[in-house]
N, C-alpha and C positions, 0 to 999 in steps of 0.2 A: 461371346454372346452373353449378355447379363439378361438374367430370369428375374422380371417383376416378382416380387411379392405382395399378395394381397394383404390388405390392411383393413382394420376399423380404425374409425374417430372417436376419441374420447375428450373430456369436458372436462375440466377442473376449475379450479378460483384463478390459475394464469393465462385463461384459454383453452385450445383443442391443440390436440397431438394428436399422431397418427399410431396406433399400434400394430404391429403385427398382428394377422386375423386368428393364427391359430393357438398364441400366446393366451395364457391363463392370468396373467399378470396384465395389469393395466395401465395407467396415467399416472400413479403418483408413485408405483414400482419404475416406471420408464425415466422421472423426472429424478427419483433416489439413486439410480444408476447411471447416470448424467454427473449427479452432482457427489457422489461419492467415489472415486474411484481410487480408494484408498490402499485395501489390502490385496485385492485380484480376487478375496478368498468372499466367494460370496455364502449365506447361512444356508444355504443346502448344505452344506459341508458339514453343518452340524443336525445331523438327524434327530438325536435327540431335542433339540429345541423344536423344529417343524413337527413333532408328534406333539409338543408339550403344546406351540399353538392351536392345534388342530382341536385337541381334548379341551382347550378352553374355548376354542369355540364352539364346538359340537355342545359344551356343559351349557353355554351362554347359549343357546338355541333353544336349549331343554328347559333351561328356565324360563326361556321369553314364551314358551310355548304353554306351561307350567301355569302362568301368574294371566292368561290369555293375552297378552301383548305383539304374537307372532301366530300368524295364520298355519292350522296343522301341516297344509303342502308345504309351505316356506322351510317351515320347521324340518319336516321329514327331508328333504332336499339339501337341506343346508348340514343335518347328521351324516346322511350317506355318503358326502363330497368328504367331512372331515375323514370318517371312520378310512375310506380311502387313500387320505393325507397318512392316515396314523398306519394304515397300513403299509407304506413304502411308498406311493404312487403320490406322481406331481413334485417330488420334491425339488427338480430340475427348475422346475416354475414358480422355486421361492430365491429369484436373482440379486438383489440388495446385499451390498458390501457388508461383511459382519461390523465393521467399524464405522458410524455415520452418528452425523447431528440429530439434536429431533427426538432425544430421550426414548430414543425405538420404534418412533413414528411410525417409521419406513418400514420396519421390520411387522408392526400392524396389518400396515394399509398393506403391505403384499399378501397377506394372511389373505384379509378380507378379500381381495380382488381375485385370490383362487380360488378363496373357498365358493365367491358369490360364483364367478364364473363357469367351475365345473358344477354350482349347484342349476345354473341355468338351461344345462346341458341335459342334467338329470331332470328336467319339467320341461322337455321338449322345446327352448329357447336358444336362440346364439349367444355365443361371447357377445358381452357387452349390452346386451337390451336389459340393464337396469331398472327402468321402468316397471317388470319385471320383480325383480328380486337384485334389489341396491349391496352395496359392500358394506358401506356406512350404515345405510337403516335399518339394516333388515340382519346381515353377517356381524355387524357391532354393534346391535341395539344394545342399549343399557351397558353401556363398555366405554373405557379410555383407553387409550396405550397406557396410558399410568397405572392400571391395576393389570391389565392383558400383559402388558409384557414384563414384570416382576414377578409374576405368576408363573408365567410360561419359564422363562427362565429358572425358578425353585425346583418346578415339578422335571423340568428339564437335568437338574444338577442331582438331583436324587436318584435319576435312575444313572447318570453318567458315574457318578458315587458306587454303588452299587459292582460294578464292573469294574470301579480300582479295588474296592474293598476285596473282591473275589481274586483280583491280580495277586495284591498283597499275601494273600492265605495260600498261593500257590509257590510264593517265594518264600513265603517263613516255611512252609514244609522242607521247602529243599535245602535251605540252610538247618532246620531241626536234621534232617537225612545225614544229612553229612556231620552236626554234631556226635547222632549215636555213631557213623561211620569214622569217626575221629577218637575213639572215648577215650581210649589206652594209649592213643599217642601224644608221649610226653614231649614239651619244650618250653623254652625262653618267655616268660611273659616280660613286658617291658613297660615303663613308663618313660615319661618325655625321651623316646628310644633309645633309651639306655638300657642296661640289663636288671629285671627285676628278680621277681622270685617264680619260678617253675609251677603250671600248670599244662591242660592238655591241649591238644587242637578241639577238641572235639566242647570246650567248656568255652576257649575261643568264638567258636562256631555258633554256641548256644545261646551266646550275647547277641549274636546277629537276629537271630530268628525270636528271642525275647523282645526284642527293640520295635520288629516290625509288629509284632503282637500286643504292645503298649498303646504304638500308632494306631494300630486301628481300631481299637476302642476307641480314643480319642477321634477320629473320625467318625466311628460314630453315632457319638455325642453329639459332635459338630451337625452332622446330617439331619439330625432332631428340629433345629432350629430350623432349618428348612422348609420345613412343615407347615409353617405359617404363614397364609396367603394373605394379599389383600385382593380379591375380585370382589369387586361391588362397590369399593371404592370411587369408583370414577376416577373425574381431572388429579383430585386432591386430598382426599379421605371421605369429603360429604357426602360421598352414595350421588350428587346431584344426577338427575337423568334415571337414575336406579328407581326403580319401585321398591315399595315395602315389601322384606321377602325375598328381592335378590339376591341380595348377597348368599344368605344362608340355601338356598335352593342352587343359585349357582356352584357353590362350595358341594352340595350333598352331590349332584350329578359331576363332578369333574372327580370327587376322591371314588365315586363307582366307575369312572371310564378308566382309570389310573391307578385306580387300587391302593393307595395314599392315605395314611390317614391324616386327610390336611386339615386345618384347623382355621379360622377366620381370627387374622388380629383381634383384638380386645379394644384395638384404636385403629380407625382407618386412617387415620390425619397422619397421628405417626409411623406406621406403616407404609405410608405413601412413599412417606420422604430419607425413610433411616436403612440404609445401604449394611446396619452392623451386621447382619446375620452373614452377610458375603464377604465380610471383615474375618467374621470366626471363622468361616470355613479357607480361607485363604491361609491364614497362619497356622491353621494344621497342616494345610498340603504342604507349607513351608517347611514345618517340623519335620515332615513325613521324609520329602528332600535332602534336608541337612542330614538327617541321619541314615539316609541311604547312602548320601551322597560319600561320609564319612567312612560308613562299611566299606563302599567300594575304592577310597583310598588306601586301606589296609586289605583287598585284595590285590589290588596292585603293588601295593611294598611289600608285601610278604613273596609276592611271585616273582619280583623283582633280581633280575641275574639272567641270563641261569650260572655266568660263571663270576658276577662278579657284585652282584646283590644278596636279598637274604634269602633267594631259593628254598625259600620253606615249603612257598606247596606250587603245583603246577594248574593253570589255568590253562582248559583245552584249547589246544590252537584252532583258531577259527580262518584264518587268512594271513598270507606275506605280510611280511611288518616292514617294508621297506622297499623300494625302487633302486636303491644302491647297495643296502648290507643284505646279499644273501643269507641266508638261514635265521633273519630274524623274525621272532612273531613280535608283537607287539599285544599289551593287553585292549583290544580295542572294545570290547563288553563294558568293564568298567568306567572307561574313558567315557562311551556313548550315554551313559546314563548320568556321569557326574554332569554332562553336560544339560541335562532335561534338568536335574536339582539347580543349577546355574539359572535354566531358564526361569523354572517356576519361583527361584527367590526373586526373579527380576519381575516377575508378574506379581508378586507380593507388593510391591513395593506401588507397582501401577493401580492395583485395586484397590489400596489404601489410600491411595492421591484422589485417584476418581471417587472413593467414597467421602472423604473429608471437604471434597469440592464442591458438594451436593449445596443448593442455596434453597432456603427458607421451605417451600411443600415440596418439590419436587429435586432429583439427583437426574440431572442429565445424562448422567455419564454412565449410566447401565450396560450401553451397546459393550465399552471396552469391559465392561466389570464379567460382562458374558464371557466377551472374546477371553479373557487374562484366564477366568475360571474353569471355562471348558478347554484349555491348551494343557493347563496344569493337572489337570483331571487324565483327560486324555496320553496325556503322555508321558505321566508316572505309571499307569497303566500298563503299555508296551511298554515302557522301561522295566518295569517288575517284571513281567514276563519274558521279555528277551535274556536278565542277566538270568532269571529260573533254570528257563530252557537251554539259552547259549553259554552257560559261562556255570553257575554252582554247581547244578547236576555233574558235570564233567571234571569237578576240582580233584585233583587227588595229593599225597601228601609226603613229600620227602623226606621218611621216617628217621633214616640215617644222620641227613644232617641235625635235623630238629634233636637226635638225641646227644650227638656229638656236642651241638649248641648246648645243653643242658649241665654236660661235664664237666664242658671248658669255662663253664662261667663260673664268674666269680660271687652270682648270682645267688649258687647253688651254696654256699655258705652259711645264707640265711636260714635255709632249710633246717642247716644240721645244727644252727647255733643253741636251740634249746638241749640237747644231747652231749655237745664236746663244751658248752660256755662258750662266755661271750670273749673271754679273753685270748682262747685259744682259735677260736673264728676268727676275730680278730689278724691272726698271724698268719693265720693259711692263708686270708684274702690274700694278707700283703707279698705274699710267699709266690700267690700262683700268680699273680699280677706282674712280680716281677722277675719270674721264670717261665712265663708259659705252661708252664705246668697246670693239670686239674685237679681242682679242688679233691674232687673224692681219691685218686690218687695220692696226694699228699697226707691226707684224713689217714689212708693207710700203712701209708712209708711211717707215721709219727706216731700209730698205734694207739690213735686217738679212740678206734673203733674199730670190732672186729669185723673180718669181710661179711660175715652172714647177720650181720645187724642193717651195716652200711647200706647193703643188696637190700635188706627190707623196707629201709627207710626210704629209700630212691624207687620205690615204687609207686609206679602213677595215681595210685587211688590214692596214698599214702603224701608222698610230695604234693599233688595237687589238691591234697583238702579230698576230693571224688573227681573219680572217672568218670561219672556218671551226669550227661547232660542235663541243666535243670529244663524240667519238663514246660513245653510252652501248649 
Protein backbone atom coordinates (compact mmCIF):
# COMPACT_ATOMS: atom_id res chain seq x y z
CA UNK A 1 0.00 0.00 0.00
CA UNK A 2 1.91 3.35 -0.91
CA UNK A 3 0.94 6.41 1.38
CA UNK A 4 0.58 9.75 -0.64
CA UNK A 5 2.50 12.37 0.60
CA UNK A 6 1.41 15.86 0.63
CA UNK A 7 3.10 18.39 -1.10
CA UNK A 8 3.41 22.17 -2.00
CA UNK A 9 4.28 24.01 -5.33
CA UNK A 10 6.96 25.98 -5.62
CA UNK A 11 8.19 28.51 -8.42
CA UNK A 12 11.59 29.26 -9.63
CA UNK A 13 13.20 30.70 -12.99
CA UNK A 14 12.80 26.74 -14.48
CA UNK A 15 9.27 26.50 -13.56
CA UNK A 16 7.25 24.60 -10.61
CA UNK A 17 8.14 21.61 -8.48
CA UNK A 18 6.47 19.91 -6.16
CA UNK A 19 7.95 19.81 -2.54
CA UNK A 20 7.25 17.88 0.10
CA UNK A 21 4.73 19.87 2.44
CA UNK A 22 6.42 19.31 5.62
CA UNK A 23 10.05 20.06 4.35
CA UNK A 24 11.69 23.35 5.54
CA UNK A 25 13.70 23.34 2.38
CA UNK A 26 12.39 24.31 -0.94
CA UNK A 27 12.83 24.61 -4.91
CA UNK A 28 16.30 25.52 -5.43
CA UNK A 29 17.47 22.91 -2.23
CA UNK A 30 15.08 20.21 -4.29
CA UNK A 31 16.89 21.18 -7.67
CA UNK A 32 20.76 21.10 -5.70
CA UNK A 33 19.87 17.76 -4.68
CA UNK A 34 18.95 16.59 -8.11
CA UNK A 35 21.81 17.88 -9.51
CA UNK A 36 24.46 17.26 -6.93
CA UNK A 37 24.71 13.96 -5.84
CA UNK A 38 28.28 13.80 -5.38
CA UNK A 39 29.43 12.87 -1.93
CA UNK A 40 26.05 11.24 -0.07
CA UNK A 41 27.56 13.57 2.76
CA UNK A 42 25.08 16.33 2.77
CA UNK A 43 26.22 19.89 5.03
CA UNK A 44 24.10 18.91 7.97
CA UNK A 45 27.09 16.82 8.74
CA UNK A 46 28.87 19.83 9.31
CA UNK A 47 27.25 21.61 12.25
CA UNK A 48 29.51 23.95 12.70
CA UNK A 49 28.98 25.57 9.16
CA UNK A 50 24.72 25.45 9.73
CA UNK A 51 25.40 27.70 13.03
CA UNK A 52 27.94 29.92 11.19
CA UNK A 53 24.98 30.35 8.34
CA UNK A 54 22.42 30.94 10.69
CA UNK A 55 24.43 33.78 12.79
CA UNK A 56 24.90 35.43 9.38
CA UNK A 57 21.75 35.53 8.84
CA UNK A 58 20.18 36.29 12.08
CA UNK A 59 23.31 39.42 11.94
CA UNK A 60 21.94 40.08 8.24
CA UNK A 61 18.38 40.59 9.64
CA UNK A 62 19.65 42.82 12.50
CA UNK A 63 21.16 44.91 10.08
CA UNK A 64 18.30 45.05 7.63
CA UNK A 65 16.11 45.87 10.54
CA UNK A 66 18.87 48.35 12.01
CA UNK A 67 19.38 50.83 8.62
CA UNK A 68 14.93 50.29 8.48
CA UNK A 69 15.16 48.18 5.30
CA UNK A 70 13.26 44.96 7.11
CA UNK A 71 9.88 45.38 8.74
CA UNK A 72 10.38 44.62 12.96
CA UNK A 73 7.95 41.36 12.51
CA UNK A 74 10.05 40.02 9.62
CA UNK A 75 12.98 40.76 11.45
CA UNK A 76 12.07 39.38 14.78
CA UNK A 77 10.79 36.15 13.04
CA UNK A 78 13.53 35.65 10.90
CA UNK A 79 16.12 35.89 14.45
CA UNK A 80 14.08 33.51 16.29
CA UNK A 81 14.12 30.75 13.26
CA UNK A 82 18.13 31.41 13.21
CA UNK A 83 18.80 31.44 16.97
CA UNK A 84 17.00 27.88 16.72
CA UNK A 85 19.16 26.87 13.70
CA UNK A 86 22.16 27.82 15.89
CA UNK A 87 20.73 26.09 18.61
CA UNK A 88 20.69 22.43 17.19
CA UNK A 89 17.28 22.37 15.61
CA UNK A 90 16.47 22.02 11.72
CA UNK A 91 19.68 20.94 10.87
CA UNK A 92 18.32 17.66 9.19
CA UNK A 93 16.54 20.37 6.74
CA UNK A 94 19.86 21.79 5.52
CA UNK A 95 20.10 18.61 2.52
CA UNK A 96 22.69 19.87 -0.33
CA UNK A 97 25.58 17.78 -1.01
CA UNK A 98 28.81 19.50 0.71
CA UNK A 99 30.44 19.24 -2.77
CA UNK A 100 28.29 21.30 -5.66
CA UNK A 101 28.72 23.94 -8.35
CA UNK A 102 27.48 27.40 -7.89
CA UNK A 103 30.27 28.86 -5.64
CA UNK A 104 27.83 27.88 -2.46
CA UNK A 105 24.76 28.87 -4.22
CA UNK A 106 23.08 26.04 -2.92
CA UNK A 107 24.35 25.90 0.33
CA UNK A 108 22.63 29.81 0.48
CA UNK A 109 19.61 29.25 -0.98
CA UNK A 110 19.03 26.23 1.47
CA UNK A 111 19.91 28.59 4.31
CA UNK A 112 17.38 30.96 3.14
CA UNK A 113 14.58 28.58 2.38
CA UNK A 114 14.74 27.23 6.30
CA UNK A 115 15.25 30.06 7.76
CA UNK A 116 12.36 31.84 5.60
CA UNK A 117 10.37 28.83 6.14
CA UNK A 118 10.39 28.14 9.92
CA UNK A 119 10.35 32.10 10.04
CA UNK A 120 6.85 31.74 8.43
CA UNK A 121 5.81 29.34 10.91
CA UNK A 122 6.72 31.56 13.64
CA UNK A 123 4.14 34.59 12.14
CA UNK A 124 1.49 32.13 12.06
CA UNK A 125 1.86 31.26 7.99
CA UNK A 126 2.57 27.88 6.10
CA UNK A 127 5.71 26.45 4.45
CA UNK A 128 5.91 28.30 1.34
CA UNK A 129 3.52 31.37 1.38
CA UNK A 130 6.40 33.63 0.45
CA UNK A 131 4.33 36.40 -0.32
CA UNK A 132 4.53 36.47 3.23
CA UNK A 133 8.16 36.62 4.05
CA UNK A 134 10.43 35.51 0.73
CA UNK A 135 14.02 33.54 1.10
CA UNK A 136 15.55 35.81 -1.27
CA UNK A 137 14.04 39.31 -0.10
CA UNK A 138 13.55 39.36 2.96
CA UNK A 139 16.07 35.96 4.46
CA UNK A 140 18.96 37.49 1.96
CA UNK A 141 18.19 41.13 1.61
CA UNK A 142 21.48 42.98 1.21
CA UNK A 143 23.30 39.50 0.84
CA UNK A 144 25.22 37.18 -2.03
CA UNK A 145 26.46 33.88 -1.57
CA UNK A 146 29.64 35.49 -2.35
CA UNK A 147 30.05 37.38 0.95
CA UNK A 148 27.31 34.79 3.06
CA UNK A 149 29.06 31.81 2.37
CA UNK A 150 33.03 32.83 2.88
CA UNK A 151 31.83 34.28 5.94
CA UNK A 152 29.93 31.53 7.24
CA UNK A 153 32.63 29.24 6.25
CA UNK A 154 35.64 31.55 8.54
CA UNK A 155 33.39 31.87 11.37
CA UNK A 156 32.57 28.16 10.88
CA UNK A 157 36.55 27.23 10.85
CA UNK A 158 37.24 29.07 13.87
CA UNK A 159 35.27 27.49 16.16
CA UNK A 160 36.03 23.81 14.43
CA UNK A 161 39.84 25.34 15.20
CA UNK A 162 39.13 25.77 18.42
CA UNK A 163 38.23 22.01 19.39
CA UNK A 164 41.61 20.73 17.51
CA UNK A 165 43.61 23.33 19.22
CA UNK A 166 41.98 21.97 22.79
CA UNK A 167 42.55 18.08 20.97
CA UNK A 168 46.13 18.98 20.62
CA UNK A 169 46.79 20.42 24.43
CA UNK A 170 45.39 17.13 25.60
CA UNK A 171 47.92 15.17 23.50
CA UNK A 172 51.00 17.16 24.32
CA UNK A 173 50.10 16.65 28.13
CA UNK A 174 50.21 13.05 27.61
CA UNK A 175 53.26 12.94 25.76
CA UNK A 176 54.79 15.73 28.40
CA UNK A 177 53.35 12.76 31.16
CA UNK A 178 55.08 10.30 29.95
CA UNK A 179 58.43 12.43 29.22
CA UNK A 180 58.64 13.30 33.38
CA UNK A 181 57.47 9.37 33.50
CA UNK A 182 60.45 8.34 31.26
CA UNK A 183 63.21 10.93 32.79
CA UNK A 184 65.89 8.45 34.31
CA UNK A 185 65.34 5.94 31.66
CA UNK A 186 68.52 5.70 29.68
CA UNK A 187 68.94 4.56 25.86
CA UNK A 188 70.09 4.48 22.22
CA UNK A 189 69.43 7.77 20.49
CA UNK A 190 69.91 7.32 16.73
CA UNK A 191 70.27 9.03 13.55
CA UNK A 192 69.56 7.76 10.02
CA UNK A 193 68.80 4.45 12.53
CA UNK A 194 71.89 3.77 13.27
CA UNK A 195 73.42 4.02 16.74
CA UNK A 196 74.04 7.47 17.91
CA UNK A 197 74.86 8.78 21.27
CA UNK A 198 72.81 8.01 24.65
CA UNK A 199 70.02 9.99 25.85
CA UNK A 200 66.53 9.23 27.97
CA UNK A 201 63.20 8.06 26.97
CA UNK A 202 61.81 10.53 28.76
CA UNK A 203 63.83 13.60 26.54
CA UNK A 204 62.58 11.25 23.55
CA UNK A 205 59.23 11.90 24.73
CA UNK A 206 59.64 15.54 25.26
CA UNK A 207 60.29 16.15 21.55
CA UNK A 208 56.95 14.91 20.94
CA UNK A 209 54.95 17.01 23.24
CA UNK A 210 57.40 20.19 22.31
CA UNK A 211 56.58 19.69 18.44
CA UNK A 212 52.84 19.53 19.16
CA UNK A 213 53.19 22.83 21.35
CA UNK A 214 55.22 24.72 18.27
CA UNK A 215 51.99 23.58 16.17
CA UNK A 216 49.74 25.04 17.93
CA UNK A 217 50.96 28.36 18.19
CA UNK A 218 51.33 28.27 14.70
CA UNK A 219 47.76 27.47 14.46
CA UNK A 220 46.95 29.91 16.03
CA UNK A 221 48.47 32.48 14.23
CA UNK A 222 46.88 30.80 11.27
CA UNK A 223 43.29 31.22 12.92
CA UNK A 224 43.97 35.15 13.21
CA UNK A 225 43.61 35.46 9.58
CA UNK A 226 40.41 34.04 9.77
CA UNK A 227 38.91 36.82 11.33
CA UNK A 228 38.59 38.67 8.30
CA UNK A 229 35.12 38.80 6.78
CA UNK A 230 33.69 40.00 3.72
CA UNK A 231 29.78 40.40 4.56
CA UNK A 232 28.62 43.37 2.80
CA UNK A 233 30.33 42.67 -0.10
CA UNK A 234 27.73 41.44 -2.11
CA UNK A 235 28.21 39.65 -5.84
CA UNK A 236 31.93 40.92 -5.90
CA UNK A 237 33.40 43.51 -3.45
CA UNK A 238 31.04 46.59 -4.42
CA UNK A 239 28.54 46.34 -1.42
CA UNK A 240 26.02 46.66 -4.82
CA UNK A 241 22.52 45.99 -3.24
CA UNK A 242 24.07 46.89 0.30
CA UNK A 243 23.16 50.11 1.77
CA UNK A 244 25.43 52.48 3.35
CA UNK A 245 26.31 50.95 6.81
CA UNK A 246 25.80 47.36 6.09
CA UNK A 247 28.51 46.01 5.93
CA UNK A 248 29.90 47.45 9.34
CA UNK A 249 26.32 46.93 11.33
CA UNK A 250 26.33 43.50 9.71
CA UNK A 251 29.97 42.77 10.88
CA UNK A 252 28.99 44.39 14.68
CA UNK A 253 25.91 42.02 15.17
CA UNK A 254 27.43 38.70 13.68
CA UNK A 255 30.93 39.17 16.08
CA UNK A 256 27.93 39.75 19.23
CA UNK A 257 26.03 36.55 18.00
CA UNK A 258 29.64 34.62 17.83
CA UNK A 259 31.73 36.28 19.96
CA UNK A 260 34.57 36.74 17.22
CA UNK A 261 36.27 39.43 17.06
CA UNK A 262 35.81 39.66 13.15
CA UNK A 263 37.00 42.37 11.36
CA UNK A 264 35.67 43.59 7.85
CA UNK A 265 38.42 43.44 4.96
CA UNK A 266 40.06 46.74 4.22
CA UNK A 267 39.09 45.62 0.37
CA UNK A 268 35.92 44.01 -0.51
CA UNK A 269 36.98 43.33 -4.18
CA UNK A 270 39.84 41.51 -3.03
CA UNK A 271 38.27 39.82 -0.32
CA UNK A 272 35.80 38.45 -2.54
CA UNK A 273 38.02 36.68 -4.65
CA UNK A 274 41.43 35.66 -2.58
CA UNK A 275 40.93 32.10 -1.20
CA UNK A 276 44.82 32.75 0.71
CA UNK A 277 43.67 32.90 4.20
CA UNK A 278 42.26 29.09 3.57
CA UNK A 279 45.71 28.50 1.77
CA UNK A 280 47.54 29.53 5.36
CA UNK A 281 45.35 27.62 7.40
CA UNK A 282 45.53 24.47 5.23
CA UNK A 283 49.44 24.23 5.43
CA UNK A 284 49.56 24.34 9.00
CA UNK A 285 47.00 21.40 9.29
CA UNK A 286 49.68 19.97 7.00
CA UNK A 287 52.62 20.74 9.20
CA UNK A 288 50.40 19.75 12.12
CA UNK A 289 50.17 16.08 10.08
CA UNK A 290 53.54 15.57 8.95
CA UNK A 291 54.62 15.75 12.31
CA UNK A 292 52.23 13.76 14.05
CA UNK A 293 52.30 11.69 11.47
CA UNK A 294 56.21 11.41 11.96
CA UNK A 295 55.78 10.82 15.99
CA UNK A 296 53.73 8.18 15.23
CA UNK A 297 56.20 6.34 12.96
CA UNK A 298 58.74 6.25 15.69
CA UNK A 299 55.97 4.95 17.94
CA UNK A 300 55.54 2.20 15.90
CA UNK A 301 59.40 1.44 15.34
CA UNK A 302 60.25 1.68 18.70
CA UNK A 303 57.49 -0.88 19.75
CA UNK A 304 58.27 -2.80 17.02
CA UNK A 305 59.05 -6.77 18.01
CA UNK A 306 58.32 -7.82 20.71
CA UNK A 307 60.94 -10.62 19.85
CA UNK A 308 62.31 -9.54 16.80
CA UNK A 309 62.20 -5.48 16.58
CA UNK A 310 63.54 -2.77 18.64
CA UNK A 311 61.09 -3.57 21.66
CA UNK A 312 61.93 -0.51 23.31
CA UNK A 313 58.62 0.38 24.68
CA UNK A 314 55.16 -1.28 24.80
CA UNK A 315 52.16 0.26 23.17
CA UNK A 316 48.79 -1.04 25.09
CA UNK A 317 47.15 -3.73 23.24
CA UNK A 318 43.98 -2.48 22.08
CA UNK A 319 42.76 -5.49 19.69
CA UNK A 320 43.84 -8.97 17.79
CA UNK A 321 46.33 -8.05 15.18
CA UNK A 322 45.71 -10.73 13.08
CA UNK A 323 43.00 -13.48 11.56
CA UNK A 324 45.87 -15.93 11.19
CA UNK A 325 48.92 -15.08 13.65
CA UNK A 326 47.55 -15.78 17.02
CA UNK A 327 48.98 -13.61 19.73
CA UNK A 328 49.71 -10.79 17.62
CA UNK A 329 48.62 -7.20 18.40
CA UNK A 330 49.47 -5.02 15.91
CA UNK A 331 50.10 -1.08 16.56
CA UNK A 332 46.70 -0.01 15.06
CA UNK A 333 46.55 3.69 17.17
CA UNK A 334 49.43 4.81 15.17
CA UNK A 335 48.58 3.33 11.97
CA UNK A 336 44.95 5.08 12.25
CA UNK A 337 46.22 8.35 12.65
CA UNK A 338 49.12 8.27 10.03
CA UNK A 339 46.44 7.53 7.93
CA UNK A 340 44.10 11.02 8.78
CA UNK A 341 48.07 12.91 8.27
CA UNK A 342 47.87 10.91 4.60
CA UNK A 343 44.37 12.29 4.34
CA UNK A 344 44.78 15.89 5.35
CA UNK A 345 48.19 16.13 3.15
CA UNK A 346 45.88 15.07 0.36
CA UNK A 347 43.36 17.73 1.19
CA UNK A 348 46.28 20.12 1.17
CA UNK A 349 46.97 19.70 -1.99
CA UNK A 350 43.06 20.00 -3.10
CA UNK A 351 42.68 23.38 -1.40
CA UNK A 352 45.49 24.71 -2.93
CA UNK A 353 44.24 23.66 -6.56
CA UNK A 354 40.82 24.96 -5.78
CA UNK A 355 42.27 28.17 -4.48
CA UNK A 356 44.73 28.84 -7.40
CA UNK A 357 41.73 28.00 -9.77
CA UNK A 358 39.70 30.83 -8.54
CA UNK A 359 39.21 33.23 -11.83
CA UNK A 360 39.05 37.06 -11.91
CA UNK A 361 36.18 38.36 -8.63
CA UNK A 362 35.08 35.35 -7.61
CA UNK A 363 36.73 31.46 -6.46
CA UNK A 364 34.08 28.99 -7.34
CA UNK A 365 35.61 26.40 -5.70
CA UNK A 366 34.76 27.11 -1.94
CA UNK A 367 32.20 24.33 -1.52
CA UNK A 368 35.41 21.66 -1.81
CA UNK A 369 37.89 24.43 0.03
CA UNK A 370 35.09 23.82 3.11
CA UNK A 371 34.69 20.28 2.56
CA UNK A 372 38.93 19.57 2.37
CA UNK A 373 39.11 22.23 5.65
CA UNK A 374 36.53 20.82 7.74
CA UNK A 375 37.64 16.96 7.14
CA UNK A 376 41.29 18.17 8.03
CA UNK A 377 40.01 19.95 11.14
CA UNK A 378 37.84 17.42 12.01
CA UNK A 379 39.91 14.59 11.97
CA UNK A 380 43.14 15.64 13.36
CA UNK A 381 40.96 16.21 16.21
CA UNK A 382 39.80 12.64 16.95
CA UNK A 383 43.15 11.63 15.72
CA UNK A 384 44.72 13.62 18.67
CA UNK A 385 42.60 12.41 20.89
CA UNK A 386 42.26 8.76 20.19
CA UNK A 387 46.35 8.22 20.03
CA UNK A 388 45.98 10.53 23.85
CA UNK A 389 43.36 8.37 25.15
CA UNK A 390 44.05 4.89 23.27
CA UNK A 391 47.56 4.60 22.70
CA UNK A 392 50.32 7.45 24.87
CA UNK A 393 48.55 7.36 28.17
CA UNK A 394 49.09 3.39 28.09
CA UNK A 395 52.94 3.44 26.66
CA UNK A 396 55.13 1.94 29.17
CA UNK A 397 58.99 1.18 28.66
CA UNK A 398 61.32 -1.82 28.47
CA UNK A 399 63.95 -0.49 30.80
CA UNK A 400 66.07 -3.70 30.46
CA UNK A 401 66.52 -3.60 27.07
CA UNK A 402 66.79 0.17 26.37
CA UNK A 403 69.72 -0.26 28.92
CA UNK A 404 71.33 -3.21 27.60
CA UNK A 405 71.00 -1.32 24.21
CA UNK A 406 73.10 1.45 25.71
CA UNK A 407 76.16 -0.94 26.76
CA UNK A 408 76.20 -2.85 23.81
CA UNK A 409 76.65 0.12 21.69
CA UNK A 410 79.17 1.16 20.10
CA UNK A 411 77.48 4.42 20.49
CA UNK A 412 78.44 4.59 24.05
CA UNK A 413 82.07 5.46 23.16
CA UNK A 414 81.28 8.86 22.25
CA UNK A 415 80.24 9.51 25.56
CA UNK A 416 83.46 8.60 27.10
CA UNK A 417 85.70 10.00 24.27
CA UNK A 418 86.33 13.27 26.16
CA UNK A 419 87.73 11.20 29.45
CA UNK A 420 89.96 8.03 27.85
CA UNK A 421 90.76 10.24 24.14
CA UNK A 422 90.13 10.06 21.01
CA UNK A 423 92.56 7.62 20.29
CA UNK A 424 91.83 5.22 22.71
CA UNK A 425 87.93 5.35 21.85
CA UNK A 426 89.02 4.90 18.78
CA UNK A 427 90.16 1.13 19.58
CA UNK A 428 87.40 0.09 21.97
CA UNK A 429 84.96 0.96 19.14
CA UNK A 430 86.88 -1.33 16.86
CA UNK A 431 87.53 -3.75 19.64
CA UNK A 432 83.66 -4.11 20.83
CA UNK A 433 82.49 -4.14 17.16
CA UNK A 434 84.64 -6.82 16.37
CA UNK A 435 84.08 -8.92 19.50
CA UNK A 436 80.67 -8.31 20.69
CA UNK A 437 81.87 -7.08 23.57
CA UNK A 438 80.70 -3.63 25.41
CA UNK A 439 82.12 -0.83 25.35
CA UNK A 440 82.15 0.05 29.12
CA UNK A 441 83.31 -3.43 29.79
CA UNK A 442 86.32 -3.18 27.75
CA UNK A 443 86.75 0.62 29.12
CA UNK A 444 87.29 -1.64 32.31
CA UNK A 445 89.22 -4.82 31.23
CA UNK A 446 91.94 -1.99 29.76
CA UNK A 447 91.83 0.31 32.84
CA UNK A 448 91.11 3.11 30.86
CA UNK A 449 88.92 4.04 33.99
CA UNK A 450 88.15 3.19 37.19
CA UNK A 451 84.62 1.41 38.01
CA UNK A 452 83.36 4.24 40.21
CA UNK A 453 84.15 6.94 37.71
CA UNK A 454 82.71 4.80 34.71
CA UNK A 455 79.32 4.08 37.00
CA UNK A 456 79.28 8.15 37.40
CA UNK A 457 79.63 8.94 33.89
CA UNK A 458 76.90 6.37 32.58
CA UNK A 459 74.64 8.06 34.52
CA UNK A 460 71.47 9.41 32.98
CA UNK A 461 71.57 12.91 33.95
CA UNK A 462 75.11 12.79 33.22
CA UNK A 463 75.24 10.64 29.62
CA UNK A 464 72.17 12.34 28.48
CA UNK A 465 73.22 16.03 28.92
CA UNK A 466 69.66 15.98 31.78
CA UNK A 467 67.20 13.69 32.82
CA UNK A 468 65.03 16.24 33.07
CA UNK A 469 62.15 16.79 30.34
CA UNK A 470 62.42 20.24 28.68
CA UNK A 471 59.46 21.75 29.87
CA UNK A 472 56.49 22.49 27.19
Amino acid sequence: MTVAVAHRSEHDLLGDRDVPAEAYWGIHSLRATENFPITGTSISAYPHLIEALAAVKEAAARANEELGLLEPEKAMAIVAACREIRAGKLHDQFVVDVIQGGAGTSTNMNANEVVANRALELLGRAKGEYQYLHPNEDVNLGQSTNDVYPTAVKVATVFAVRELLKAMAVLQDAFAAKAFEFRDVLKMGRTQLQDAVPMTLGQEFSAYAVMLDEDRSRLAEAVDLIHEINLGATAIGTGLNAPAGYAESARRHLAAITGLPLVTAANLVEATQDCGAFVQMSGVLKRIAVKLSKSCNDLRLLSSGPRAGLNEINLPPVQAGSSIMPGKVNPVIPEVVNQVAFEVIGNDVTITMAAEAGQLQLNAFEPIILHSLSESITHLRTACLTLAERCVTGITANTEVLRAAVENSIGLVTALNPHIGYTAATDIAKEALATGRGVAELVLEKGLLPAERLAALLRPEVIAGSGTPQAV
